[in-house]
N, C-alpha and C positions, 0 to 999 in steps of 0.2 A: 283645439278650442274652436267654438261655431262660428264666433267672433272674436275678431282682432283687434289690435289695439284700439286701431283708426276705428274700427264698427262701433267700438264700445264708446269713443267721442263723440263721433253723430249721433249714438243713440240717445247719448247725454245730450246736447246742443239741442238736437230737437224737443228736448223734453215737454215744453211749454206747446211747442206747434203740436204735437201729437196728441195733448193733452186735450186740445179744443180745435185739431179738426182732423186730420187722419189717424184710421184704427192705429196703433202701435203692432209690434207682431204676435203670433200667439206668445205666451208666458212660459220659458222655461227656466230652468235653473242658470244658464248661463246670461240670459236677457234680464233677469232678479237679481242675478248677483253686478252684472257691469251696468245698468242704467242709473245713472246718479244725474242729477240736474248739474246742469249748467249754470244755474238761474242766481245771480250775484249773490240779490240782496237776503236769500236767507239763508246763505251759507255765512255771509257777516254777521247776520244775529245769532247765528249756533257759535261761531268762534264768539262774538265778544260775548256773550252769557257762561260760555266756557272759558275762557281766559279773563275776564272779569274775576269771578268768582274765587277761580285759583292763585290769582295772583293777592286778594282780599284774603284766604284765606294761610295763605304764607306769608301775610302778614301780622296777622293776629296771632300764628303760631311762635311765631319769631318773636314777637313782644310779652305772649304770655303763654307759655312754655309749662308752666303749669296747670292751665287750661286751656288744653288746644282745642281746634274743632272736630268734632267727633271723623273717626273717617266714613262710617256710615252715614253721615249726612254729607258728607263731597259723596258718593257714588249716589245717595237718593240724588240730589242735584245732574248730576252727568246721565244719571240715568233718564231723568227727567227731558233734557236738553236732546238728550238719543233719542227720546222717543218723539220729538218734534221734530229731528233730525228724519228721521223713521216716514212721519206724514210727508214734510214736505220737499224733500229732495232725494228720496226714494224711487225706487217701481212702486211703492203703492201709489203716489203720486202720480206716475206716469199710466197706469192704469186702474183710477180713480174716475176718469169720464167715460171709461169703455166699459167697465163693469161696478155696477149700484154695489156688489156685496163690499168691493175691495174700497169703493168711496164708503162704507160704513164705518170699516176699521180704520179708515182714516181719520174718520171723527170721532168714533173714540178714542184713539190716540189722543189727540188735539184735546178735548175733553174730559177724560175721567182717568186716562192715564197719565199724561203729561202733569198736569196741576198736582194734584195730589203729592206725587215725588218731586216739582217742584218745591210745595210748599215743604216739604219734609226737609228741603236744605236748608230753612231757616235763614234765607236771602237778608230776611229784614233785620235780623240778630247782628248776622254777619258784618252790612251796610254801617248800624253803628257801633260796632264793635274797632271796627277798620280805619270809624272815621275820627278827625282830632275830634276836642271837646269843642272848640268853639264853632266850627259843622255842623256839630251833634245836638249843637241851642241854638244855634240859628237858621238852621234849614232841616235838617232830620226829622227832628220832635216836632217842631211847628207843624210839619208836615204831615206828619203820624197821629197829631195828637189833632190837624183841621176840624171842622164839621162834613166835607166830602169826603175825605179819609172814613170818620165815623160814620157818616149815612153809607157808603160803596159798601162797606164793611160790614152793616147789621146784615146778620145769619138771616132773615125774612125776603133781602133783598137779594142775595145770590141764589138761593133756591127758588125763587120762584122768578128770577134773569134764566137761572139754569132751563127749568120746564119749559118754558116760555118762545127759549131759543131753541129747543129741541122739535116741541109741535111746530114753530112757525117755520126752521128752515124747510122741514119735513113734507110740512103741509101748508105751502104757500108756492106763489110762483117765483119766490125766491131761489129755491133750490133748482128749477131749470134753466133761472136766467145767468145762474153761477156756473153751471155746467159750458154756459155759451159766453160767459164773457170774464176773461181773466183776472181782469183787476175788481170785479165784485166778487171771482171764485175769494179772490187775497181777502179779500175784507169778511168774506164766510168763514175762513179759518182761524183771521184774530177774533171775530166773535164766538166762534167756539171755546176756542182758547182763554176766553178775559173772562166769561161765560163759567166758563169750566175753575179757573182759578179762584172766580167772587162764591163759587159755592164751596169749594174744597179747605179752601184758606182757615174759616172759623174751626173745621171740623180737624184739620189737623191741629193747628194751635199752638206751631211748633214758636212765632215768633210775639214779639208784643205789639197786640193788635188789643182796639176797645173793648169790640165782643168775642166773646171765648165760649166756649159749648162745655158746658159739664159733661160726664159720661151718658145721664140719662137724658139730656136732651138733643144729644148726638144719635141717641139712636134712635129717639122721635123726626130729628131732623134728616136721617138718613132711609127709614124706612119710609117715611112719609111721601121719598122721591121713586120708590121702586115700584108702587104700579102705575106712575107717569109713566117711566121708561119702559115697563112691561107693555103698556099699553101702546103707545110705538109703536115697538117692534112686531107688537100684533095684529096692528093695524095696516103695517108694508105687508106683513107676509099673508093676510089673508082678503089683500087689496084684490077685488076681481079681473080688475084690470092694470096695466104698467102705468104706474104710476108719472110718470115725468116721460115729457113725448121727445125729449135727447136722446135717454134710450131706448123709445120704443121704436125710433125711428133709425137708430143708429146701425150702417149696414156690417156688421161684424162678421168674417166669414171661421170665426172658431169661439168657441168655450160656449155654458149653456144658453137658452134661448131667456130673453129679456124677462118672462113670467117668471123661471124656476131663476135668476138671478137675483130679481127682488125678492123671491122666497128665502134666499139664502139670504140676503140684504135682514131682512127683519130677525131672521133668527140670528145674526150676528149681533144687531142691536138689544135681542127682550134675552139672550144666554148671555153672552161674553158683559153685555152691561149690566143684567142682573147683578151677575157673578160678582164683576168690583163692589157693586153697592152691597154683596151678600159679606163679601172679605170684610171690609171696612164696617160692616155694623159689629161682628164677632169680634174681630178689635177694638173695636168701641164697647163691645158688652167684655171684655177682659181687663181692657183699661177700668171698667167701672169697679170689673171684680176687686183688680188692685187697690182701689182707691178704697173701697169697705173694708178691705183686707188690713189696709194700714193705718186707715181709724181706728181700727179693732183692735190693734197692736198698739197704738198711742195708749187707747182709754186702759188698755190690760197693765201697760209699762207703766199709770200714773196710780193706775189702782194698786198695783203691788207695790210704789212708794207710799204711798197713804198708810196703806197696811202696815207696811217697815216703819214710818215713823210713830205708828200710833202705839205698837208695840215697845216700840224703844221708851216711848212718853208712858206708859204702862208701867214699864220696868223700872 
């Protein structure tokens, strides 16, 4: 092995210093698999969001045993948590400031991957499911049912926080000033993330939230966001020049030159982000299908009672 134990500590420790000022080394499979962060505090948010959750949910199982929690929503949830695990105590993390493509997939993670399987664990279900009753009326509900609960919440204001945060990190001098300075990078990644969760939230719908998205307005609300992000991605990759002077300046003595990296940058963002938003409307257009599907089958199952009694009243 290239690296040893101890190589593979330092490589972790320094994770944060490499990040924002010496290149890391070139990327191989042994430097991707042993670099993991060092970095405390968001290795405490990936365990308590992971052990929260499971501990919440062996409890609800335990008490009601005839409706447990689905197990497909603990893995949405852990999957979710992995892939926040994934952005930021990762090697993408750790060469995220050396290379624009690999900080892309970090923001999508953070973004359009993470929330979504978030929201599909149904946290908010969970929270009162787990909690007593007198919690659940005096702090849960009041809190769910607020007016900032309900304004954060309306589907108008997460997709257009979403857009919004996408052009402005993209294209503002915010994104180079994150690149150089670490605790504005921290604060670029929960706005992706709070970002990414206030648009996904309505569209999954898994928990009881004010506003909810019927199937046809989901997919108005979901296509609506795909030639923002096309546009994007179209925009990096057919930038004439390197867009953020971090990396145009950045002396990297391996992988491609800073042009054909941002190329690769944009086509990360208008494919692989298309792509979710293409999955998630199909799902959205199948959930609709369901939903006509079992109209159809109510009015069919009341019309063939009608029939049967009218017959009987006949006879």
């Amino acid at each position: 092995m290239a690296l040893g134990a101890s190589g593979s500590m330092m490589l972790a420790g320094a994770h944060r210093a490499l990040a924002h000022g010496a290149v890391p080394p070139a990327p191989s499979l042994t430097t991707i698999i042993s670099s993991w962060s060092a970095e405390l505090l968001p290795w405490v948010g990936l365990i308590v969001l992971t052990v929260a959750y499971l501990v919440a949910v062996g409890v609800v199982n335990r008490h009601h045993p005839q409706t447990p929690i689905p197990v497909w929503r603990i893995g949405c949830w852990l999957a979710g948590v992995g892939a926040i695990g994934v952005a930021l105590v990762s090697a993408v993390d750790l060469y995220a400031t050396s290379l624009f493509s690999v900080h892309m997939v970090q923001h999508l993670l953070l973004a359009m991957v993470a929330p979504p399987l978030l929201a599909l664990g149904a946290p908010v279900t969970l929270a009162l499911r787990v909690a007593p009753m007198s919690l659940r009326r005096s702090v849960l509900l009041p809190i769910l049912h607020s007016r900032v609960v309900r304004a954060v919440s309306w589907p108008p204001v997460g997709w257009t926080l979403f857009a919004v945060v996408m052009w402005a990190t993209h294209f503002s001098p915010l994104f180079d000033a994150a690149l150089e300075n670490p605790a504005l990078h921290d604060v670029e990644h929960l706005l992706y993330l709070t970002a990414g969760l206030l648009f996904w939230w309505p569209v999954i719908g898994a928990d009881p939230v004010r506003w909810r998205l019927g199937p046809a307005a989901r997919m108005v609300y979901l296509g609506a966001q795909m030639p923002l992000n096309t546009a994007v991605g179209l925009a990096i990759y057919f930038a004439p020049t390197v867009l953020y002077h971090h990396y145009a300046t950045l002396r990297r003595p391996w992988g491609p030159d800073p042009v054909t990296d941002q190329q690769v940058a944009g086509i990360v963002m208008w494919g692989a982000g298309d792509l979710i938003l293409v999955i998630a409307l199909l799902l959205a257009v199948a959930a609709g299908l369901q939903t006509i599907e079992r109209r159809s089958r109510r009015i069919e199952e009341r019309t063939a009672r009608y029939e049967k009694r009218a017959s009987v009243d006949g006879s």
